[in-house]
N, C-alpha and C positions, 0 to 999 in steps of 0.2 A: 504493500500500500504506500503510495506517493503522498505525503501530507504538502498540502499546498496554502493550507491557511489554519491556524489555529490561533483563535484571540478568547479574553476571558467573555461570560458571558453576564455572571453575576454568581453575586452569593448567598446563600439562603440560613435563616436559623429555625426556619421552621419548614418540615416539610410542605405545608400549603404553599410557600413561594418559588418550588423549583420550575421551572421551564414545561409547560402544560403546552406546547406544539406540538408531540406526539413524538420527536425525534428519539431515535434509538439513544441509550447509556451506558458506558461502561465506566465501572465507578474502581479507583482504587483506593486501598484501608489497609494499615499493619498499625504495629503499635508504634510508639513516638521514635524520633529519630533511625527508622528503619531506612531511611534513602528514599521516601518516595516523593518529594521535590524535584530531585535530582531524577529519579525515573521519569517523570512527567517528562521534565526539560529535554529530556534523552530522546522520548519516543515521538516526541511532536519536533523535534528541531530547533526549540526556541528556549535558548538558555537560560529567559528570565523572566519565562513565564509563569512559572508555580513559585513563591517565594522560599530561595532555599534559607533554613534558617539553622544555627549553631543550639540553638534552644530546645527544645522539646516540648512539643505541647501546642504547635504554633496554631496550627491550622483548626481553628473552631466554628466552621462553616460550612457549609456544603458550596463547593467551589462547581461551574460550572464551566467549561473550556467550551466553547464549540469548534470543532475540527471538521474542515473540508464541507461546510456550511450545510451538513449532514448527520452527523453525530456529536454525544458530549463525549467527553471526557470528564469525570465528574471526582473531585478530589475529595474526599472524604476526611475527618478526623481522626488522629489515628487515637487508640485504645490504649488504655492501661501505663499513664504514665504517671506515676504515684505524686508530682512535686505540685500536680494543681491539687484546688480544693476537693474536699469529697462532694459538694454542691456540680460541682464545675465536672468530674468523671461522673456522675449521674448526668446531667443533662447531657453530656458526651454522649451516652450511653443509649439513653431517649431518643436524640435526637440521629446515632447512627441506625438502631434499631427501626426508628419510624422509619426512615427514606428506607432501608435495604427491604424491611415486607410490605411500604406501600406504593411506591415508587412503579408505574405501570409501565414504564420504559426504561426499567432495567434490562436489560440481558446479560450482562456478565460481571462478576466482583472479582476482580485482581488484590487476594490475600501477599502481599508484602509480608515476607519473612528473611530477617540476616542469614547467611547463610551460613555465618562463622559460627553460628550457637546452635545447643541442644536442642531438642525441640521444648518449648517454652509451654508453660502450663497455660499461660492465660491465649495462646496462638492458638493451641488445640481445640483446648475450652469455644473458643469465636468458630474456629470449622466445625465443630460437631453442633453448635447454634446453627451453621448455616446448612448443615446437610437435617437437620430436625424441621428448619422450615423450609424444603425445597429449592433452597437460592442456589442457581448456578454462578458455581464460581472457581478460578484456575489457585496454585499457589504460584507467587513467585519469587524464586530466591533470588538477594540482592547483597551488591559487596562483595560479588566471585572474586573480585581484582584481588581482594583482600589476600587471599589463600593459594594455594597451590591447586594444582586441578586435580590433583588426587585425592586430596583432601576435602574437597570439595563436592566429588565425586561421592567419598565416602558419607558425607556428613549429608547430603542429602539421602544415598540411598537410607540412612539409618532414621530420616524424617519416614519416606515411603511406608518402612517397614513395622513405623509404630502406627502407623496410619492404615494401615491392612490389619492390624489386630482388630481393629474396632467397622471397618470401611472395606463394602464387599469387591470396589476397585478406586483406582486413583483418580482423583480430578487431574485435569489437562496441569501441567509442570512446568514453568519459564526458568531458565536459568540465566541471571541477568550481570552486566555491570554500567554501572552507569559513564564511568570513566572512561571503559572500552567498548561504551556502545553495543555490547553484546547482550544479544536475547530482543535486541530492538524488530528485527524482520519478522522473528517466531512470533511477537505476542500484534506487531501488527497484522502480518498475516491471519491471524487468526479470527482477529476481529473484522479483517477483510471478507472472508468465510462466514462471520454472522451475519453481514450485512449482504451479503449475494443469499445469504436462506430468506433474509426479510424482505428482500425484494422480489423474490418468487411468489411469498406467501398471496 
């Protein structure tokens, strides 16, 4: 997929304000400081378009990108970062919950996962929320630059395999950097692929 325009479109704190034109969404969410700033900027081409921030916690809105004057991109909050208020991780919490099961132009949620770490109580915790309420959604690991590729290699197969104890198979798998632009073709592509099913429909 050729991105030939992506500009923001607005940002919402309640789900009643997001973008009600019918246009397809694909929304991404991990927990704080997971890189996914730095992913947006990657996969649309535009370095400074999602605010990359050194902080944590940045993003308290439902961000909306429009790309190629046909789909969002839609930036979500990330989860579970302990230094805001417990006021402030509830309304998180509300307000990623409300868009992700009522949002009628979703089609896919890009889970943002480090790739350097174990698999994370509260990551799991958010994908078995989203396979209990039928949300399609991919993982994607971010930060590969980080590590060796064997390493890499390994630390994800041993995500998979705790995700098959409980999961009768895998969600779709990105393996990303943002640095090295890598995993940018697979997860466009992909979403190129929803959007030729939804234009069938």
């Amino acid at each position: 997929m050729n991105i030939s325009s992506a500009v923001f479109k607005c940002s919402s704190q309640k789900v009643s304000q997001i973008p009600s034109d019918g246009l397809p969404e694909f929304a991404f969410i991990g927990r704080s400081n997971v890189g996914k700033s730095s992913l947006i900027n990657m996969l649309t081409g535009r370095p400074a378009l999602a605010k990359v921030s050194g902080t944590p916690g940045k993003t308290r809105l439902i961000n909306h990108f429009l790309v190629n004057g046909n789909w969002y991109l839609v930036d979500l909050p990330g989860y579970g970062y302990a230094r805001v208020s417990k006021g402030q991780r509830e309304g998180f919490s509300k307000l990623i919950t409300g868009y992700i099961k009522n949002s009628p132009q979703l089609v896919m949620l890009f889970v943002l996962v480090d790739s350097r770490l174990e698999p994370q109580k509260i990551d799991l915790e958010f994908i078995n929320f989203l396979g209990e309420n039928a949300i399609p959604f991919g993982i994607v690991f971010t930060k590969t630059d980080k590590l060796t590729p064997s390493k890499t290699k390994a630390n994800i197969e041993a995500y998979s395999r705790m995700l098959l104890e409980t999961w009768e198979e895998l969600p779709p798998l990105f393996v990303t950097s943002s640095e090295k632009k890598l995993g940018r073709d697979q997860i466009l592509g992909f979403i190129a692929g929803c959007m030729e099913e939804i234009s069938r429909k």
